[in-house]
N, C-alpha and C positions, 0 to 999 in steps of 0.2 A: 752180530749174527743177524742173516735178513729173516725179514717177518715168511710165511710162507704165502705165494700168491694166492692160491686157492681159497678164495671166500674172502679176499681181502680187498677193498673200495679205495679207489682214487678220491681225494679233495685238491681243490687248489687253493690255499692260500696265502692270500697277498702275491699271486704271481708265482709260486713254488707249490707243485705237484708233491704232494706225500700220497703214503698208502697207510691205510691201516684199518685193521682186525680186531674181531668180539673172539674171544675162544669157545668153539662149538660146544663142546659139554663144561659145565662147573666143573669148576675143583671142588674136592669131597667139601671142603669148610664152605666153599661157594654152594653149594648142593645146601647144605644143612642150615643156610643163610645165617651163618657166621661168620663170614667176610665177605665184603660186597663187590661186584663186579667190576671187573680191569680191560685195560684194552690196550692195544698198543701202537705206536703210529711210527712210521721212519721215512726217508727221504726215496720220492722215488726212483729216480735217476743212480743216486748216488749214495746209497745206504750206508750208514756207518752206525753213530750213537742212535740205540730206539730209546725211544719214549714211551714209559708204561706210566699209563694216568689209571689211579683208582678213585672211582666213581660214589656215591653215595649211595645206591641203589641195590640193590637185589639181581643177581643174575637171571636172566630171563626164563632158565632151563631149572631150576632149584626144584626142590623134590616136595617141597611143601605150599607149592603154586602160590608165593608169594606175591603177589602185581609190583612189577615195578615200572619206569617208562621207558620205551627205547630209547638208546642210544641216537640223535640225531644230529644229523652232517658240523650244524652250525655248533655244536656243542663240542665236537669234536675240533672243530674250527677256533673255538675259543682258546680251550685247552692246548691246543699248540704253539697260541701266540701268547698264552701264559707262560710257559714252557720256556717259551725263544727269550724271552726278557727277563724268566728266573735263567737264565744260563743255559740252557740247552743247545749242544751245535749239535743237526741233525747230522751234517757231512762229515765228522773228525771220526775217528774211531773211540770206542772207549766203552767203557761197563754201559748198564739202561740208565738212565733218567728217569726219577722215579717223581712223579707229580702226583699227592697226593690233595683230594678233593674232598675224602671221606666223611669230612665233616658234616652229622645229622643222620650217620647212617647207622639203622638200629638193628641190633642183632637178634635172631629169634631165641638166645637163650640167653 
């Protein structure tokens, strides 16, 4: 399933255009910061497997004005060349890829 364009950022790495998105509003457990922020990336050109990386952080939007840091390019950048060498083909078709990062991240209850 492709990501939706709207609100969604070009990167290029290593030579390969992805896109990829923050979800505007938490999820109610992301609201209540009991699960931390996700995000998801896919190929641009060629969309097939996404990539949903969860983050160790706090969603930006949470109801208890947590701080947490944004999300930035090269971090995003990382996590996809993590991704590509745990197995991830962005161009096949197939379920998400699920890369989890969470480690460190504390919940408010």
């Amino acid at each position: 399933m492709a990501l939706v364009k709207k609100g969604a950022r070009l990167i290029n790495v290593d030579g390969t255009a992805y896109r990829w998105r923050l979800r505007g509003r938490p999820t109610y457990d992301q609201g209540l910061v009991r699960a931390p922020l996700t995000y998801a990336v896919e190929h641009a050109d060629t969309p097939g497997r996404t990539l949903v990386v969860t983050t160790n952080q706090p969603h930006p939007s949470n109801w208890f004005g947590r701080q947490g840091s944004p999300i930035l390019p090269a971090q995003v950048a990382d996590s996809i060349r993590t991704a590509l060498t745990g197995g991830w083909t962005p161009e096949s078709p197939g379920s998400p890829f699920h890369l989890d990062q969470s480690a460190g991240f504390v919940s408010s209850h």
